[in-house]
DOKOL-797003 format. One line per field, with one value per residue (C-alpha): x, y, z; residue in three letters; residue number from 1. Coordinates in steps of 0.2 Angstrom, whole numbers. Example, Ala and Ser with C-alpha at 12.3 -4.5 7.8 and 13.67 -1.06 7.14 Angstrom:
BEGIN
u	c(62:68) $
v	c(-22:-5) $
w	c(39:36) $
residuo	c(ala:ser) $
num	c(1:2) $
This chain:
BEGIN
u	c(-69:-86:-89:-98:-90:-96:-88:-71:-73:-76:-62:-50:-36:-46:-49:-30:-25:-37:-34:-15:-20:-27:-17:0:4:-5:7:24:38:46:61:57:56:73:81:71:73:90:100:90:74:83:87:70:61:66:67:77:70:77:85:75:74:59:65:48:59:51:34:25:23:33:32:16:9:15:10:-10:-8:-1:-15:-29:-23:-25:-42:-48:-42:-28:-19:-33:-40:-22:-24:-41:-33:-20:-29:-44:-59:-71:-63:-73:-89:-101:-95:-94:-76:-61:-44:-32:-19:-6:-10:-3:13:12:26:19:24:10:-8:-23:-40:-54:-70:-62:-52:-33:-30:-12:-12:-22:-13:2:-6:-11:6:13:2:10:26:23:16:32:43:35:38:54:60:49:41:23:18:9:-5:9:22:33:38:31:43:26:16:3:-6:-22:-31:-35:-33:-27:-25:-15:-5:4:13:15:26:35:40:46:55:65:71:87:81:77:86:92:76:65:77:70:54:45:33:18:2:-14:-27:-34:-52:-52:-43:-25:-13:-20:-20:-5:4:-3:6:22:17:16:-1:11:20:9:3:-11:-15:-30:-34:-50:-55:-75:-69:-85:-74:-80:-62:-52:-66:-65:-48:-47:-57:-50:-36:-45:-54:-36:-28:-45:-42:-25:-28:-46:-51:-56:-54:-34:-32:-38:-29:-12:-14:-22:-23:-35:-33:-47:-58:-73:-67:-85:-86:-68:-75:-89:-79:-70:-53:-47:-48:-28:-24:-35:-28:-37:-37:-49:-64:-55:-41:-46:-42:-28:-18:-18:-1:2:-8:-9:-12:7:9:18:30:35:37:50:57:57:49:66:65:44:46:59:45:33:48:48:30:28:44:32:17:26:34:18:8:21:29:24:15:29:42:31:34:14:6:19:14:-6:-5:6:-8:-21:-12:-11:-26:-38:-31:-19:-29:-15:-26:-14:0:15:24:42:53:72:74:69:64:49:43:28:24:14:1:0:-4:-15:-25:-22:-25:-38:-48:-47:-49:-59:-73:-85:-94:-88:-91:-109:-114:-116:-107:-91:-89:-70:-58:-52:-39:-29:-28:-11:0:17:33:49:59:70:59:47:58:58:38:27:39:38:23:27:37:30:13:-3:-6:0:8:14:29:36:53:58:76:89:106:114:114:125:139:146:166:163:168:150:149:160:150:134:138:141:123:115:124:119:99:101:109:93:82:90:91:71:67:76:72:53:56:65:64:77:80:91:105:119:119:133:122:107:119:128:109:103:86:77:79:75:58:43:45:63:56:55:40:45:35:29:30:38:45:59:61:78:81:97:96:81:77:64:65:64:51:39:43:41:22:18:21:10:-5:-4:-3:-17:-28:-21:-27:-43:-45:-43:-57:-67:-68:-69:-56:-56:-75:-75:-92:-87:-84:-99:-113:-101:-97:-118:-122:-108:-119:-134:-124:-117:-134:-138:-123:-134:-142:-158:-157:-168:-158:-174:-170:-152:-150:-146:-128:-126:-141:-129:-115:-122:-131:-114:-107:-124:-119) $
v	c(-53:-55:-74:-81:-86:-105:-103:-96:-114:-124:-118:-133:-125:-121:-138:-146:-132:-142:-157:-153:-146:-160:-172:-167:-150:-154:-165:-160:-154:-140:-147:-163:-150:-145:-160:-166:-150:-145:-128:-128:-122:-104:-100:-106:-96:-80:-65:-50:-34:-15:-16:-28:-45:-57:-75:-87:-103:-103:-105:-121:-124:-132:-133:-141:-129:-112:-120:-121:-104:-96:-106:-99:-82:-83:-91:-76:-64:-57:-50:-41:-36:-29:-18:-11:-5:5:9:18:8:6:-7:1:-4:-4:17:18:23:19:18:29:29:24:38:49:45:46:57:73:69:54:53:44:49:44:50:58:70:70:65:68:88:88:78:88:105:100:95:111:119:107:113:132:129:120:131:145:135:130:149:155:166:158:169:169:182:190:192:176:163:145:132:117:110:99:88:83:66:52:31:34:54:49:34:34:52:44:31:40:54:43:33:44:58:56:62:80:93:108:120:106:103:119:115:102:92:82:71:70:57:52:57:56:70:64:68:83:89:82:90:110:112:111:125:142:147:163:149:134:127:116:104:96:81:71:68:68:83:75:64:66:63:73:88:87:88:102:110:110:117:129:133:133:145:159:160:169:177:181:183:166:173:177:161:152:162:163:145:132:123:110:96:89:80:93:110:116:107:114:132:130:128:144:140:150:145:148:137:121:110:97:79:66:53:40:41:28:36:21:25:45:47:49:65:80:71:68:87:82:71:86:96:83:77:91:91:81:68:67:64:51:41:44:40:23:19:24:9:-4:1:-3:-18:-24:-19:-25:-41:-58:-66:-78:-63:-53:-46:-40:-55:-66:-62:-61:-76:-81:-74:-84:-100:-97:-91:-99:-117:-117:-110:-97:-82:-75:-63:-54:-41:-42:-26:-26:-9:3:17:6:4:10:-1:-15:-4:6:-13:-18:-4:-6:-24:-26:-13:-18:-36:-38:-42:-56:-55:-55:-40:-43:-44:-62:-71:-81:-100:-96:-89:-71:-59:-62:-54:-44:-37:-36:-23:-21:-39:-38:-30:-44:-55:-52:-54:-61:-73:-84:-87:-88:-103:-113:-107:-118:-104:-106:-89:-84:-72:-55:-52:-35:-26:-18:-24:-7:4:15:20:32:37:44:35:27:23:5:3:5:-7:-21:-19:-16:-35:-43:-37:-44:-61:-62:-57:-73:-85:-82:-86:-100:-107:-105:-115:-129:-128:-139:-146:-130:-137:-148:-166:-162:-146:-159:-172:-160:-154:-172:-164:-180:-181:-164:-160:-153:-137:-135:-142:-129:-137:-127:-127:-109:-102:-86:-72:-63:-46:-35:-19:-15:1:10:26:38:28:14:16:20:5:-5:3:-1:-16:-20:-11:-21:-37:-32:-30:-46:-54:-46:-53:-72:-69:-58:-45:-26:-19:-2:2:0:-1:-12:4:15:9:9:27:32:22:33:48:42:35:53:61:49:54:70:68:69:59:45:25:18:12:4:-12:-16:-18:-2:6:2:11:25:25:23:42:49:45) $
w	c(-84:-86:-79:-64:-51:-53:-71:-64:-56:-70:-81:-85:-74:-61:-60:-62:-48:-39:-40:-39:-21:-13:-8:-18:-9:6:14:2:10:3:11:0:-19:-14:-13:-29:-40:-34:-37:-52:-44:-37:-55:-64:-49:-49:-60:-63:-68:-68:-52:-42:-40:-36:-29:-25:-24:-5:-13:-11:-31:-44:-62:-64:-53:-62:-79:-74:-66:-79:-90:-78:-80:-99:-97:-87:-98:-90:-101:-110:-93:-88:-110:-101:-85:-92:-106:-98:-100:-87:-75:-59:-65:-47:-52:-69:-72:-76:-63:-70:-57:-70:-81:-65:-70:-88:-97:-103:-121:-119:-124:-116:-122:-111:-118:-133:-123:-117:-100:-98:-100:-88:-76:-80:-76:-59:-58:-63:-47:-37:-40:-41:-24:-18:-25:-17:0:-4:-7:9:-1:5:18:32:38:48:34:42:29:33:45:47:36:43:31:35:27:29:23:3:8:20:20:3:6:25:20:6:15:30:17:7:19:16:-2:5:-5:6:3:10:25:35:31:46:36:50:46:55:52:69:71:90:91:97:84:80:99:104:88:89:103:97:82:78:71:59:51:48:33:33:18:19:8:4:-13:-10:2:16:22:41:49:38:39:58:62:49:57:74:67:59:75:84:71:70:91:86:71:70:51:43:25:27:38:24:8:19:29:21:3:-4:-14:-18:-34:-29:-32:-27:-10:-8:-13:-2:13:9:3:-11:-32:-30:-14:-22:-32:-39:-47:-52:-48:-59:-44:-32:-13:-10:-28:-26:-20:-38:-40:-30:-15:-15:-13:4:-4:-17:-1:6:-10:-22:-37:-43:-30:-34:-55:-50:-39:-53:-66:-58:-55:-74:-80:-69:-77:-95:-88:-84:-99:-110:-103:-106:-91:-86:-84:-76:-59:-54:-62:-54:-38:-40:-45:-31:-19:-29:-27:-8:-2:-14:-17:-2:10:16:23:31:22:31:27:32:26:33:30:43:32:25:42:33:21:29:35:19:11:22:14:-3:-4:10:3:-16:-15:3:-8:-6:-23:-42:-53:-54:-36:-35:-20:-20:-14:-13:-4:-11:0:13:29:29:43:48:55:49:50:63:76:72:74:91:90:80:71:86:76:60:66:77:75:70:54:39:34:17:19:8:14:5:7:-3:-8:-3:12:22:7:20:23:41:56:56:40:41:57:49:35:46:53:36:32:48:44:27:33:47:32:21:37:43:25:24:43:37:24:29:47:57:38:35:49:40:45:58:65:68:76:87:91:91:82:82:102:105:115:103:109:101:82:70:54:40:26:28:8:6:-6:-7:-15:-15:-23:-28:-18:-9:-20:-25:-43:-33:-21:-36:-44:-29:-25:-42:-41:-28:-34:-52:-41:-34:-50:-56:-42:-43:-61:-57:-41:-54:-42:-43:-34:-36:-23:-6:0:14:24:17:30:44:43:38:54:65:60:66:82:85:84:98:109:116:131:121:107:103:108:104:85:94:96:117:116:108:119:134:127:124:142:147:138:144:161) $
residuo	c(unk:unk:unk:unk:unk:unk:unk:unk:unk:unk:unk:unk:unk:unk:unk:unk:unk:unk:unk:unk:unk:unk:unk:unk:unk:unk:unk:unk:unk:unk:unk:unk:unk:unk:unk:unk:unk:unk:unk:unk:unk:unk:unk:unk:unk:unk:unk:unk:unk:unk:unk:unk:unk:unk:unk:unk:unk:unk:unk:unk:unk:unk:unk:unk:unk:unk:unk:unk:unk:unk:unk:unk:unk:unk:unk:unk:unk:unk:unk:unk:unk:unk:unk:unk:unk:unk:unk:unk:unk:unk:unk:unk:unk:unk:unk:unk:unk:unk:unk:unk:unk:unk:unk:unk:unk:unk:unk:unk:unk:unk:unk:unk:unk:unk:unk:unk:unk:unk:unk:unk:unk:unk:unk:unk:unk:unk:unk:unk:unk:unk:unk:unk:unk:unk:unk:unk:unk:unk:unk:unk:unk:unk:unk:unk:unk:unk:unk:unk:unk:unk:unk:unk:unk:unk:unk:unk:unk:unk:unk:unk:unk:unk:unk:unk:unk:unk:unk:unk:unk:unk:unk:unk:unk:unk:unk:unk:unk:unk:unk:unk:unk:unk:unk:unk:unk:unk:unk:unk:unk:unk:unk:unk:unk:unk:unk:unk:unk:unk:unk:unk:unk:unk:unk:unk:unk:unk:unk:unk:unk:unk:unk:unk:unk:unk:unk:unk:unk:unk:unk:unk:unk:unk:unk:unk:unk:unk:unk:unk:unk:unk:unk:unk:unk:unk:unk:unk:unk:unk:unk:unk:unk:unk:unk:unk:unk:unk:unk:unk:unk:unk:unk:unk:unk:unk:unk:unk:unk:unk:unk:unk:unk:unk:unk:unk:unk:unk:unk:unk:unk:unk:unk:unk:unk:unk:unk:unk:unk:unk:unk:unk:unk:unk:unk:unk:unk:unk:unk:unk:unk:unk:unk:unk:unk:unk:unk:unk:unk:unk:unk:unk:unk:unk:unk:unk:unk:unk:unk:unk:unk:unk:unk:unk:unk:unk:unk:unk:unk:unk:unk:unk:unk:unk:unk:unk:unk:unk:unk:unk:unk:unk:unk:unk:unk:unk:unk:unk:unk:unk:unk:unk:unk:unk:unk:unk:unk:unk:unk:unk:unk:unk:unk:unk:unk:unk:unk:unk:unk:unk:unk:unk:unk:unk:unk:unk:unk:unk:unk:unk:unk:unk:unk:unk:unk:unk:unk:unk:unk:unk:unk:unk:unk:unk:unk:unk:unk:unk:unk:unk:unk:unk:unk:unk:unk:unk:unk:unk:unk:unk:unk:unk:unk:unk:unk:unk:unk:unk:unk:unk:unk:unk:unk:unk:unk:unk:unk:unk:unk:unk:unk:unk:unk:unk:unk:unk:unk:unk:unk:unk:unk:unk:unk:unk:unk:unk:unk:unk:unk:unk:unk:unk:unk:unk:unk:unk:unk:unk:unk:unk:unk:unk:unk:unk:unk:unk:unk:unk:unk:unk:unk:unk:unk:unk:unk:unk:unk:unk:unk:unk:unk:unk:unk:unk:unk:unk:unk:unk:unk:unk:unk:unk:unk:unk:unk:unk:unk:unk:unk:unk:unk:unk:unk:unk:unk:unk:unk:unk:unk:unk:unk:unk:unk:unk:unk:unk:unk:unk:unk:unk:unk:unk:unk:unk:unk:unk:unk:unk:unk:unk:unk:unk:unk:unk:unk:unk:unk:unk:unk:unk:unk:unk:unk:unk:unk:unk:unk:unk:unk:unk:unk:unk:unk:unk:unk:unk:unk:unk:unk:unk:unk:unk:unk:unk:unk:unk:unk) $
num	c(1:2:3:4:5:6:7:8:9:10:11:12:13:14:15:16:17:18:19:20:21:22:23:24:25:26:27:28:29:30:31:32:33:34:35:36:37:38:39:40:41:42:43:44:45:46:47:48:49:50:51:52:53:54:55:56:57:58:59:60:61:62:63:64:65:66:67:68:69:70:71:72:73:74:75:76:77:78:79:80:81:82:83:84:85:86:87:88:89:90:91:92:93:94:95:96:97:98:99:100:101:102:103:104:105:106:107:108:109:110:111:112:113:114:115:116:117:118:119:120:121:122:123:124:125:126:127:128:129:130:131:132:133:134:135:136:137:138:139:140:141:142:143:144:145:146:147:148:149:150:151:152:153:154:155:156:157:158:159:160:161:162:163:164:165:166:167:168:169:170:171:172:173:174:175:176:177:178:179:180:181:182:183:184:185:186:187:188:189:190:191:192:193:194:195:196:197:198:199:200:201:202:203:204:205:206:207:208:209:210:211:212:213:214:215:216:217:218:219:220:221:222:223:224:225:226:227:228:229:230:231:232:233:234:235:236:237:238:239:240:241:242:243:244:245:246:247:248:249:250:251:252:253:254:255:256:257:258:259:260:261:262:263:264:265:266:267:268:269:270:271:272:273:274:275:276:277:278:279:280:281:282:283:284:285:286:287:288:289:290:291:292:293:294:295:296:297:298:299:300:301:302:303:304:305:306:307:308:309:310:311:312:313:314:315:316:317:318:319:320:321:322:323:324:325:326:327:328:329:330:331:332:333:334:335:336:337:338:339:340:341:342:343:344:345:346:347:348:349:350:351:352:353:354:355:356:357:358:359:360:361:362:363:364:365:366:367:368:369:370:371:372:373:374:375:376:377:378:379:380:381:382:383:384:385:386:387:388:389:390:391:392:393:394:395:396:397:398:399:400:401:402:403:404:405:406:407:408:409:410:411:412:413:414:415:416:417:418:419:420:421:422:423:424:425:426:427:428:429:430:431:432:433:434:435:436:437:438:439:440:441:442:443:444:445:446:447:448:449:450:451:452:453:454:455:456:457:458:459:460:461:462:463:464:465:466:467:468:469:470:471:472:473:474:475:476:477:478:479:480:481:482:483:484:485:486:487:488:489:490:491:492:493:494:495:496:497:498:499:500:501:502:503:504:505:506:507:508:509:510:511:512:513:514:515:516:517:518:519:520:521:522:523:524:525:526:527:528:529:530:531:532:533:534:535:536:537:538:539:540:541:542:543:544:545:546:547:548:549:550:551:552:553:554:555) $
């Protein structure tokens, strides 16, 4: 983990991946591997593992090409690197810590000694406050300063305090036991104002809860819009120190800031610097999803997190899941030259998850230097994006293509859906088979483009002698990932997943992907900016583009 990037370069696969690039995989077909490899290929490339299963056949690779990256991997490490991670040491090293996320979901029986001491009764206890805190909701006897039980709970974060309980909650409604059912759970991360404005209109200041989450607890957007909320809620009930025993919670890795501010030792909740903003869900910060889920329905999501992290500390790099698809990322974007990733659910409750991606990988591996701050002469992260698949489809895929960008592709559904036995249920189960059937025939048209027709189809179609506009290329690699069904075990698995492929990744670039001190100077500079916004204020250390601007809110 510790070498340059020149000598990532000069290890002997490094090399053979490139010259395996140039010129064999940048003219082959894929449409030209199938018809070599055969029904073979589907077999070889895909693996099955506790309910889900991952088929890169659609990749541009072949055997050759698996070998040296599965070689590269062992020449960087991986798999002491992967030991480290899980075991505690210090894999953030620009801040000294280690990232524990997986230690979140360790069973309380476990031990994990980082500095000498136990992590996981800890962790444990915080999660006991979670659930005496949801309980209390759940049986309405959290009250408010009027004696009313609480009907909203507004959480209040934003990026990793946000995003990950965003897109769990939204997933895995269906999940809600009864006692969470009267319970209106909302989420505000805007700092302009918008949410937040649009959303207390619709509440009642007696029966709201407000959860505010930032781990530094300075986080200037989170801050803001709590404290508009607070300003809303003290115009109606005028006595700060009861709004904030009876109406807000803090979760938090600074109990003093969270003290400071006013809220109570028994409304906070806290958890840990060595949980990076983007892998908190796990922690306290998923107080919302306890709320929705239960505390039931949160263990499962933890339960499955916790089978990924032993798959992938456990298994051997050929069958396993995370490495398989760092090292599919690596192969595209570094030798490939694929910078672009979508990500294409087919499954409307996961409507969420590309732009909860977007974060996890862009912030961990948007890096342009290794470990030791020295710059890269290769290509690291993607840019990432997408919808869910069949609104796409009716979008950007036009694209995907016929597009001149190569775009690697992650189609992601579940095998069942909809097992109803009301009217709607036979109804709804034709629809679930025809998303599934679009989600199989993009894949396959991005494969092979007008390939995929039978000989007869492209006779009837005369492809040859249709106009340009009407040829489909292929050759655009994706991945396919199904779960056997879309549950709280499930979805943990699934988010796993993607945040160990992230670090595998991030091993091979010999990056550190657990800072993000691309968006650090940025949000120093807004302070100085806002100090400017007065009528007053100084434009003289602006530059003219900006000076202009801000002429133009003086005006």
């Amino acid at each position: 983990m510790s070498v340059s990037p020149q000598g990532r370069r000069a290890l002997p696969a490094w090399q053979r991946l490139e010259q395996l690039r140039q010129p064999v995989w940048a003219s082959r077909h894929l449409s030209d591997v199938w018809a070599e490899e055969g029904e073979a290929r589907a077999t070889r490339l895909s693996l099955r593992q506790n309910g889900l299963l991952l088929d890169y056949s659609k990749q541009r690779l072949d055997h050759d090409v698996l070998t040296d990256l599965f070689q590269l991997a062992r020449e960087c490490s991986l798999e002491k690197a992967i030991q480290h991670l899980l075991s505690g040491s210090q894999v953030n090293q620009s801040e000294g810590r280690p990232a524990l996320h997986s230690a979140l979901r360790l069973p309380g029986t476990s031990r994990l000694l980082i500095d000498g001491e136990d992590v996981v009764p800890a962790v444990h206890a915080s999660l006991a406050r979670v659930r005496s805190i949801v309980e209390r909701i759940h049986a309405r006897q959290w009250r408010g300063v009027t004696g009313l039980p609480i009907t909203d709970v507004v959480s209040i974060g934003v990026g990793g305090s946000d995003l990950g309980p965003f897109l769990v909650t939204n997933a895995l409604g269906e999940f809600a036991p009864a006692a969470a059912q009267q319970l209106k759970l909302h989420f505000v991360s805007s700092i302009d104002g918008t949410q937040i404005a649009d959303l207390l209109d619709t509440l009642r200041p007696a029966t709201t809860l407000f959860v505010v989450a930032s781990k530094s607890f300075t986080t200037i957007d989170t801050l803001s819009n709590a404290e508009t909320a607070l300003t809303w809620m003290l115009a109606r009930i005028p006595d700060r120190e009861r709004v904030l025993r009876h109406h807000v919670i803090g979760v938090s890795a600074s109990p003093a800031k969270m003290t400071e501010y006013g809220i109570p030792e028994s409304n906070q909740i806290a958890f840990w610097d060595w949980v990076g903003g983007r892998f908190s869900l796990w922690s306290a910060i998923g107080l919302p999803i306890a709320l929705k889920l239960g505390m039931k329905g949160f263990e499962q999501l933890l339960a499955g997190a916790h089978a990924m992290d032993r798959h992938f500390g456990e298994t051997p790099l050929e069958q396993n899941l995370p490495v398989l698809m760092g090292l599919l990322m690596v192969w595209n974007s570094t030798f490939l030259g694929i910078n672009a990733q979508a990500i294409l659910p087919y499954d409307a409750r996961l409507k969420l998850f590309p732009a909860y991606l977007t974060q996890l990988e862009m912030e961990s591996n948007g890096k342009s230097v290794d470990r030791h701050g020295q710059p890269l002469d290769y290509d690291t992260c993607p840019v990432l994006w997408g919808d869910v698949g069949s609104n796409a489809q009716h979008a950007f895929y036009q694209l995907l293509h016929q597009g001149t960008q190569a775009v690697a592709c992650d189609f992601i559904a579940p095998i069942a859906r909809y097992q109803r036995e009301d009217e709607a249920g036979s109804a709804l189960q034709t629809q679930h088979l025809l998303s599934l059937s679009n989600c199989f025939a993009q894949a396959r048209v991005l494969m092979l483009g007008d390939a995929c027709l039978s000989e007869s189809d492209q006779a009837a179609a005369s492809v040859s002698q249709e106009p340009g506009h009407k040829h489909y290329r292929g050759n655009q690699p994706s991945t396919t990932l199904l779960l056997d069904a879309l549950t709280p075990y499930s979805l943990g698995q699934l988010i796993a997943l993607y945040e160990h492929k992230v670090y595998v990744a991030s091993v091979i670039w010999n990056i550190n992907p657990f800072d993000q001190w691309g968006v650090e100077l940025g949000k120093k500079i807004a302070g100085t900016t806002y100090a400017a916004m007065s009528k007053d204020g100084s434009l003289d250390s602006f530059d003219p583009s900006t000076r202009m601007l801000l002429r133009a809110v003086h005006k």
